[in-house]
C-alpha positions in Angstrom: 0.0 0.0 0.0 2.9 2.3 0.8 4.3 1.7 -2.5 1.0 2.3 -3.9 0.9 5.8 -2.8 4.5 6.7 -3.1 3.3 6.3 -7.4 0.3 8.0 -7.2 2.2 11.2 -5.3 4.8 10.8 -8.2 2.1 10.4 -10.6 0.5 13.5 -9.5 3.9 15.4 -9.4 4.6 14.7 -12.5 1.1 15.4 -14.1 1.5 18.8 -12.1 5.2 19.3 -14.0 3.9 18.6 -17.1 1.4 20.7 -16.8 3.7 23.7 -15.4 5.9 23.3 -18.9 2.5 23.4 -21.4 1.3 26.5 -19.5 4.5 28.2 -19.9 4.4 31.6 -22.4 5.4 30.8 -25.8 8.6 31.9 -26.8 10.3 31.9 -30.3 10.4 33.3 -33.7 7.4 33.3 -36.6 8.1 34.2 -40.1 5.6 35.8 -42.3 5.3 36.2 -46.1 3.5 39.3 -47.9 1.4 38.9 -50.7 -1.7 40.3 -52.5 -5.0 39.8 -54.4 -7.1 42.1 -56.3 -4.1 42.7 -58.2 -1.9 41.9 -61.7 0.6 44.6 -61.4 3.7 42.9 -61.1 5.6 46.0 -59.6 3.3 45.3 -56.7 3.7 41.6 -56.8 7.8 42.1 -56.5 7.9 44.7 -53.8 5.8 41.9 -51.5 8.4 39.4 -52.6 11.3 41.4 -51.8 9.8 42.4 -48.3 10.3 40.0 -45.0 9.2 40.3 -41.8 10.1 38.4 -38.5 8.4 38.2 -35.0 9.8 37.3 -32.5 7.8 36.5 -29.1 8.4 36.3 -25.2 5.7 36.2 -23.3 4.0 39.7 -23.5 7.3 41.1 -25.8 7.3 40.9 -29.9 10.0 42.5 -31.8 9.1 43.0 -35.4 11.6 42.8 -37.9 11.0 44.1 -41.7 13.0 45.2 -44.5 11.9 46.5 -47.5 14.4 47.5 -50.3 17.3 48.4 -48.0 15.3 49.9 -45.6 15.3 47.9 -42.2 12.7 48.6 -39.2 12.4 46.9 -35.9 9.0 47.4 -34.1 9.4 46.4 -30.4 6.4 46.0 -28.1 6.4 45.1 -23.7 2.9 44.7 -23.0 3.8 44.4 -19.1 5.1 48.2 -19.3 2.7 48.8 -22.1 5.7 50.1 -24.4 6.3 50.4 -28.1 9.3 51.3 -29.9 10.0 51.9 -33.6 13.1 51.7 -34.7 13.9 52.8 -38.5 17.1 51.7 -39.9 17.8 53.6 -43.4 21.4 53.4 -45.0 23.0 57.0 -45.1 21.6 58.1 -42.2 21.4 55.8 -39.6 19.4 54.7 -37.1 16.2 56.5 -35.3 13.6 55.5 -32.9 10.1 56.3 -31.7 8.8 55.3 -28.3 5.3 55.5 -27.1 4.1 55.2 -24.0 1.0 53.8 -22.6 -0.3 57.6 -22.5 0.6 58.1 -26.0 -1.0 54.7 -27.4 -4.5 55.1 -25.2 -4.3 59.0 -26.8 -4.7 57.2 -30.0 -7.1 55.2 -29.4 -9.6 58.0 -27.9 -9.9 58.5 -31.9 -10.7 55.0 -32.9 -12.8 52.6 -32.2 -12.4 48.5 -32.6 -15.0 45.9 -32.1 -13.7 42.2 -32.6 -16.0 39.6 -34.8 -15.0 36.0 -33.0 -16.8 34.3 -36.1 -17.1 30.5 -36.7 -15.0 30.1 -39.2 -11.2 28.2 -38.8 -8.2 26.7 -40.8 -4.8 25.7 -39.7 -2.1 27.5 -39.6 1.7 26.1 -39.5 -0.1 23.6 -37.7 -2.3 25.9 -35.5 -5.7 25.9 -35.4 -6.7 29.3 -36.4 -10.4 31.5 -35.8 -11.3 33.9 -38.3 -11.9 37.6 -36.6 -13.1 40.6 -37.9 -12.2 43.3 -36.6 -14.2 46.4 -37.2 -12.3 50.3 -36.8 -13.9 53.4 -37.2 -12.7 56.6 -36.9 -14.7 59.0 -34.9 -13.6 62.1 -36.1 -14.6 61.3 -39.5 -16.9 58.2 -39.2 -14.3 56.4 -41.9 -15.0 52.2 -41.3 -12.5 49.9 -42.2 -12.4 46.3 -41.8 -9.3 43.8 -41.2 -9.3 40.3 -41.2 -7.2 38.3 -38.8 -6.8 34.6 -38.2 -6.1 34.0 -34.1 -4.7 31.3 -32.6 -5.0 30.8 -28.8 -2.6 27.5 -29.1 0.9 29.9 -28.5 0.0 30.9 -24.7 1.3 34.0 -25.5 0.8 37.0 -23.2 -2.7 38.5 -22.5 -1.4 41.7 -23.2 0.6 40.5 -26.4 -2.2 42.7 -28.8 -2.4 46.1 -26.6 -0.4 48.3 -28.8 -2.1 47.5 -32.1 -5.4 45.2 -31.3 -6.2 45.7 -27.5 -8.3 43.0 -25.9 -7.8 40.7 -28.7 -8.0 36.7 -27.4 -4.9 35.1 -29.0 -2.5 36.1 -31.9 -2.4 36.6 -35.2 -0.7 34.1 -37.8 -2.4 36.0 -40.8 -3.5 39.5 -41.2 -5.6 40.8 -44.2 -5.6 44.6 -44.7 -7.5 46.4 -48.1 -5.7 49.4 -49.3 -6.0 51.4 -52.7 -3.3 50.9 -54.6 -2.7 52.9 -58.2 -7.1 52.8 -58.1 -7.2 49.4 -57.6 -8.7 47.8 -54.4 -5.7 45.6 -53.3 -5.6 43.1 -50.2 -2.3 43.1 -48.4 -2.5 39.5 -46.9 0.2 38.7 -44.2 0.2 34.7 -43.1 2.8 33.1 -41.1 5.0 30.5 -43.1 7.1 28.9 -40.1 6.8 29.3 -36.6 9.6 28.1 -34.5 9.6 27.7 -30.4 13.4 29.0 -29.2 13.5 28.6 -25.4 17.4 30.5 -25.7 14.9 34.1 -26.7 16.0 36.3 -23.5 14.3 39.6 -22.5 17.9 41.4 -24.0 16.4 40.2 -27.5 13.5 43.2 -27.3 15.7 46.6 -26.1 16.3 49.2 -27.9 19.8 49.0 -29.9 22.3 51.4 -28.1 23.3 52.8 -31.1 19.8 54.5 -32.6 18.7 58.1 -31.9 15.5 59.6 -31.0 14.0 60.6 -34.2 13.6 64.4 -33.0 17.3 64.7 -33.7 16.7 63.3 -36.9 17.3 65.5 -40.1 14.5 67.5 -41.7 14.3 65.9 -44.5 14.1 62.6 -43.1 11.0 63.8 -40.4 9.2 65.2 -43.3 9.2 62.0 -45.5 8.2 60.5 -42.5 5.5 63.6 -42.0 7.2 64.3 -38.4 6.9 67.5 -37.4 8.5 68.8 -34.2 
């Protein structure tokens, strides 16, 4: 009988370890791919391909890394200190950031207004199962509505406050993101879906600081605020 119990108490120690390590925030790396429809111009068809972008996740951290012909920008997001930083890399001139602060993101938000669609409606992607969301924005100073689609997974574990910079209150995160814009007078869909997503326990919380060497972009030159419509 004594032996019995000693394997049920390591039974249930183990079933409690296990289930310590599947609870535990997602950490790694997920690599997206741009492309479009609505669309035959090929000009618009190789700028997509030429583009990458890579997320890397910790928890309640992502740090966003695109480049676009030469240009290179890191978008970093701490959804514990509810901080966002964008960092844009251009050749020539170097390296410039701009933080907001929680302040500064719920300012923007007083202008729009998101309501979330949970629909039905699923596929699988890179092996998660994915729901189909709508998400609904208007803006109330000019009663402009505009509607993205995202596909959510809730199978990462990633932080509940992973979404709070760009979808806040959003269940899950998105492996695919599909935008319309108006491009050249035709109604394109930017469609953004995950093509590998990769679990790295080494990701450390050094992996989503600013880089040392990048300047606030106040300091930056005119030129470079105005193409960026910055205006001190």
């Amino acid at each position: 009988m004594k032996k019995q119990i000693t394997l049920w108490l390591a039974v249930i120690m183990l079933f409690g370890t296990i289930t310590t390590f599947a609870q535990k925030p997602f950490a790694g790396t997920i690599v997206f791919e741009t492309t479009a429809s609505g669309t035959d111009d090929p000009n618009i068809a190789a700028q997509l391909a030429e583009m990458t972008e890579e997320v890397t996740i910790m928890g309640n951290n992502t740090k966003t890394a695109v480049n676009q012909m030469g240009v290179g920008i890191i978008h970093i997001t701490n959804g514990d200190y509810k901080l966002a930083t964008t960092i844009i890399d251009i050749p020539g001139y170097g390296k410039y950031y701009i933080e907001q602060e929680e302040a500064d993101i719920n300012k923007t938000f007083e202008k729009v207004k998101q309501e979330f669609n949970y629909t039905s409606e699923t596929k699988e992607i890179c092996g998660y199962s994915c729901k189909k969301v709508e998400v609904k924005t208007t803006d109330l100073e000019s009663d402009e509505e505009t509607t993205i689609v995202l596909w959510v997974t809730e199978d990462l574990l990633t932080g509940d406050n992973i979404n709070f910079s760009n979808y806040p209150g959003l269940k899950g995160y998105p492996l695919s993101v599909e935008i319309g814009r108006e491009i050249s007078g035709e109604n394109v869909t930017i469609i953004q879906t995950a093509k590998s997503v990769t679990p790295n326990k080494k990701v450390k919380a050094s992996n989503f600081l600013r880089p040392s060497d990048s300047t606030p972009i106040k300091d930056a030159p005119d030129e470079l605020k105005a193409a960026f419509g910055i205006t001190d």
